[in-house]
C-alpha positions in Angstrom: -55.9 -120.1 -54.4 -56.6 -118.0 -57.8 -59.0 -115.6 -55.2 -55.6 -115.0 -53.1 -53.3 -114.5 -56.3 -55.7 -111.8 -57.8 -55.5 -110.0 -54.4 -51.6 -110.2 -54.6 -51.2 -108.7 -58.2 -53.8 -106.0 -57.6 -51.8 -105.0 -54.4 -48.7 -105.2 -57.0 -50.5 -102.8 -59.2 -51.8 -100.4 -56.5 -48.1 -100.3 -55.0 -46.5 -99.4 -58.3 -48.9 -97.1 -59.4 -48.5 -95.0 -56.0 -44.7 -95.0 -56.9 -44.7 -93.8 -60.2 -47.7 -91.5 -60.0 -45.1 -88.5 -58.5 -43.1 -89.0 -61.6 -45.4 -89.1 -63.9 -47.6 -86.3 -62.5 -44.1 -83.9 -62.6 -43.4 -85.0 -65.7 -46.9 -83.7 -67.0 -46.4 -80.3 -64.7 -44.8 -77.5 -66.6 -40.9 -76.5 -65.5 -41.2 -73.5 -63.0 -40.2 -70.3 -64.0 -36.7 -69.2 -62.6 -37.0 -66.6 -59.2 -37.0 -63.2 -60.5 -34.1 -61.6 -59.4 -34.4 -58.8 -56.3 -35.1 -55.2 -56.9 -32.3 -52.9 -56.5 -33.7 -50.7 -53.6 -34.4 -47.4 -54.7 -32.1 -44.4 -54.0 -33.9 -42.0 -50.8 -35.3 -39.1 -51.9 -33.5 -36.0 -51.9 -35.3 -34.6 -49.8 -33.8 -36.7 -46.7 -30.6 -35.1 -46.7 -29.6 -31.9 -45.6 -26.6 -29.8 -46.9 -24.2 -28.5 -43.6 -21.9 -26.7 -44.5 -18.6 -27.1 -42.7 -16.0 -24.2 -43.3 -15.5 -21.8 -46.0 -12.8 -18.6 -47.7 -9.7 -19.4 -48.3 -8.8 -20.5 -44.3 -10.2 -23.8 -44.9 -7.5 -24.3 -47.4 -8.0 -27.4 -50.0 -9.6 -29.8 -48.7 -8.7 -33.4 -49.2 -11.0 -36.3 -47.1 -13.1 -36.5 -44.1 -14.2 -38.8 -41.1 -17.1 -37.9 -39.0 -16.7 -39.8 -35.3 -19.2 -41.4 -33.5 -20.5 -37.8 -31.4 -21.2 -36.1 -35.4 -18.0 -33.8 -35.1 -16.3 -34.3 -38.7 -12.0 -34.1 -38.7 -11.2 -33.0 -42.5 -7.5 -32.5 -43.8 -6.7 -30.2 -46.2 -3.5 -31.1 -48.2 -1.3 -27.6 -46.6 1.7 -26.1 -48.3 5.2 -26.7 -47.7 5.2 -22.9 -45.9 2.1 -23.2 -44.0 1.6 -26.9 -43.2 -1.1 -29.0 -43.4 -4.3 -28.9 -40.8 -6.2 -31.5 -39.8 -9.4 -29.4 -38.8 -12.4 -30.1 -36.7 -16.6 -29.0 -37.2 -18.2 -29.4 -33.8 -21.9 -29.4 -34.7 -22.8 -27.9 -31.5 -21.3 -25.0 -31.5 -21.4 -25.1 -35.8 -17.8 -24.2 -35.7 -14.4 -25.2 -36.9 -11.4 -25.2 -34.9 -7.8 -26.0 -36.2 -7.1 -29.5 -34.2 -3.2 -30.3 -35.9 -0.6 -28.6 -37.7 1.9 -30.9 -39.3 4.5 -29.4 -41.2 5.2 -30.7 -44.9 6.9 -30.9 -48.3 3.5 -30.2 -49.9 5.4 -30.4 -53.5 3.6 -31.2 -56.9 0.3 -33.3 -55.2 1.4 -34.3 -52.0 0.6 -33.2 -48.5 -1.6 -34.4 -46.2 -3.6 -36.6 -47.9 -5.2 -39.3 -46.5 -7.2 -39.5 -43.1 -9.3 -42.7 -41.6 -10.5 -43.4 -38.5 -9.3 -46.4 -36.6 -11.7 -49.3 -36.3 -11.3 -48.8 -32.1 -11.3 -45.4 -32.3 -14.6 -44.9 -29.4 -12.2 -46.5 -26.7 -8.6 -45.3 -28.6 -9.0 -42.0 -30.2 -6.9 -43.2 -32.7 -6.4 -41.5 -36.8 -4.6 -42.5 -39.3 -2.8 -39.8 -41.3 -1.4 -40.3 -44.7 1.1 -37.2 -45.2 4.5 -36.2 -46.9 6.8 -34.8 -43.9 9.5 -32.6 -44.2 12.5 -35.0 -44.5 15.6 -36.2 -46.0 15.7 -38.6 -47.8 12.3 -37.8 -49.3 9.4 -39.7 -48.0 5.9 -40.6 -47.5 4.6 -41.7 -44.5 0.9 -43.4 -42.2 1.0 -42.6 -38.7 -1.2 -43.0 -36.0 -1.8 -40.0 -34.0 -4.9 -39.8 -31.2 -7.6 -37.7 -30.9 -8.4 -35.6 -27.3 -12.2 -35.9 -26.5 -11.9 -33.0 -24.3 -9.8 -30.3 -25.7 -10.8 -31.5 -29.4 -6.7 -31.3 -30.4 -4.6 -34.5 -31.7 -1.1 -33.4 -29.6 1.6 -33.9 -32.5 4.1 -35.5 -29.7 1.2 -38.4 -29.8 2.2 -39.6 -33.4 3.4 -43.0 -34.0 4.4 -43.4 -37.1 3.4 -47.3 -39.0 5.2 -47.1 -42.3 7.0 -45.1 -44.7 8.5 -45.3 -47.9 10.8 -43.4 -50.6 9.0 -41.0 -53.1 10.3 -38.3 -55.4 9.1 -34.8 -56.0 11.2 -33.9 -59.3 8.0 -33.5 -61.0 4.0 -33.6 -61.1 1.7 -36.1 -60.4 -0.6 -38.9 -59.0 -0.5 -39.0 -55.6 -3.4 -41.4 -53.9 -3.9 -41.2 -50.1 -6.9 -43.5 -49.0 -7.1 -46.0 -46.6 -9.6 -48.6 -45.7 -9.9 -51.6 -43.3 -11.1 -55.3 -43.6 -12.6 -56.8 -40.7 -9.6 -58.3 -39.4 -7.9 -55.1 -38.7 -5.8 -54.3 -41.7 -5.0 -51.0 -43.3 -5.0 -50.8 -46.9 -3.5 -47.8 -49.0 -3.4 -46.6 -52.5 0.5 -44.6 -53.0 -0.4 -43.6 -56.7 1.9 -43.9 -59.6 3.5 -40.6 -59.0 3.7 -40.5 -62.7 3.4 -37.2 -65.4 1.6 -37.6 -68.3 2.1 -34.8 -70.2 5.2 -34.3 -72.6 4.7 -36.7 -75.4 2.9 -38.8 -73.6 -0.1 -35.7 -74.3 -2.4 -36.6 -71.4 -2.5 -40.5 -72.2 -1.2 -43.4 -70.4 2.5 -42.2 -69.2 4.2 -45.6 -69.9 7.3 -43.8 -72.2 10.1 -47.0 -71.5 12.7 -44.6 -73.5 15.5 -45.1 -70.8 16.7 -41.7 -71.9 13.4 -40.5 -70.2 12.4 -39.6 -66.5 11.3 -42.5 -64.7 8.8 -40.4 -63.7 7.4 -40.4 -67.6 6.8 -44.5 -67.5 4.1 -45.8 -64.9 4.8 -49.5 -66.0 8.5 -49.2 -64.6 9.0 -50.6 -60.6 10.3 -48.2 -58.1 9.9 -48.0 -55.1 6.9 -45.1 -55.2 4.5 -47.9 -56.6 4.3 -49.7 -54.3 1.5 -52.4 -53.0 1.5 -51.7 -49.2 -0.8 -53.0 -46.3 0.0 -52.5 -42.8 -1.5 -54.0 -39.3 -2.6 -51.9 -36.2 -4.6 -53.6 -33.4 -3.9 -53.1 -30.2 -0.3 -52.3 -29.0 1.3 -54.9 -31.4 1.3 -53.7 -35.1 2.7 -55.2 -38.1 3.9 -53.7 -41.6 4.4 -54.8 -44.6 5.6 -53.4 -48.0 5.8 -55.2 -51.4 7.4 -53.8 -54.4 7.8 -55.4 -57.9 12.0 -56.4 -58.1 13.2 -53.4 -59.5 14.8 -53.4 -63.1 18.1 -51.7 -64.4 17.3 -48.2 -65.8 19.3 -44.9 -66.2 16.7 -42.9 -64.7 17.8 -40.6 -61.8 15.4 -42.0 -59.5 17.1 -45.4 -58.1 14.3 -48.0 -57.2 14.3 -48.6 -53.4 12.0 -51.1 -51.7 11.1 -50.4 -48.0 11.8 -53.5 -46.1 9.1 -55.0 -44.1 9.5 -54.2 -40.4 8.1 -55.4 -37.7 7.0 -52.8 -34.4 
């Protein structure tokens, strides 16, 4: 009996010293030292890129964005004059030319133009670009359309334009006009407007935020019309949406009246 009850406590012991050796072995192990954080990879060497050179003199005009499309050709805008126009221009590297592929006609005042140009996300099948520009128009406006691209005669037709959005703007005086545009993945087109703001005058090159209502609304970036404006529209497919959101405007003797462009549906 006292044989059989020594062999049951030593089991005991063996059993509880299997179960706590893991703890007490990690306690006794010193903490491990936190995962170094990834290298940033470094930056390829210069000598893996090559300089082409794309146009040149004073034909090219001044030259505002590009997209290169999936064959290597390369559409660049340059931001025109209200005389001349703006070009949307094409660099075939075949032929290591540039050809002339649209002519839009503007109100090229102070910074604006043509100014903005993306590629749409389908373009392989659609041939679709986005154009950012500042037509010729009354009331004054800014405007996105979608315009398409010819594979074979390496022209975007102007009667192929279908305009997305557009909104109110003023050209009284200079400056900060924006024009890019980006997409997320699920098909959206984003688009910085710019304050369309002047900083000189008193303001001397600082932040123009001058809330004197005696002053230019143009003079105060911190007021709300309608030129700063948060915008994101949708174009997939043959249903696009558009949207436009604009701080509620506030009372204010400037000349420029605030006017929010409804969101419309196409």
């Amino acid at each position: 009996m006292l044989s059989r009850a020594v062999a049951y406590l030593t089991a005991l012991l063996t059993l509880s010293a299997l179960l706590l050796a893991p703890t007490a072995v990690a306690a006794d192990e010193p903490a491990a030292a936190p995962k170094a954080a990834p290298k940033a990879a470094a930056p390829p060497p210069t000598t893996g890129f090559e300089k082409v050179k794309l146009d040149g003199g004073l034909g090219m005009g001044e030259p505002i964005e590009l997209a290169v499309l999936p064959d290597g050709k390369v559409l660049y805008i340059n931001r025109g004059t209200s005389a001349a126009g703006g070009q949307v221009r094409l660099y075939n590297p075949a032929t290591k030319s540039t050809t002339v592929a649209l002519t839009l006609p503007l109100d090229a005042r102070f910074e604006d133009g043509l100014i903005g140009i993306t590629l749409h996300p389908k373009f392989a099948t659609t041939g679709w670009v986005m154009l950012f520009y500042s037509p010729k128009s009354t009331p004054l406006v800014n405007r996105i359309s979608r315009f398409t691209f010819s594979q074979s005669s390496n022209t975007i037709a102007p009667s192929s334009e279908d305009m997305i959005i557009e909104w109110p703007t003023e050209r009284e005086m200079c400056c900060h006009s924006a024009g890019s545009m980006s997409w997320d993945t699920a098909g959206n087109l984003y688009f910085a407007v710019g304050d369309n703001t002047n900083s000189g005058g008193d303001a001397q090159g600082m932040a123009p935020i001058d809330e004197r209502p005696s002053r230019h609304a143009q003079f105060d970036a911190s007021a709300p019309p309608a030129t700063r404006t948060i915008c994101a529209a949708r174009s997939t497919g043959s249903t696009r949406r558009t949207t436009a959101r604009t701080p509620s405007p506030t009372a204010t003797s400037s000349p420029r009246a605030p006017r929010a462009p409804a969101p419309r549906s196409m």
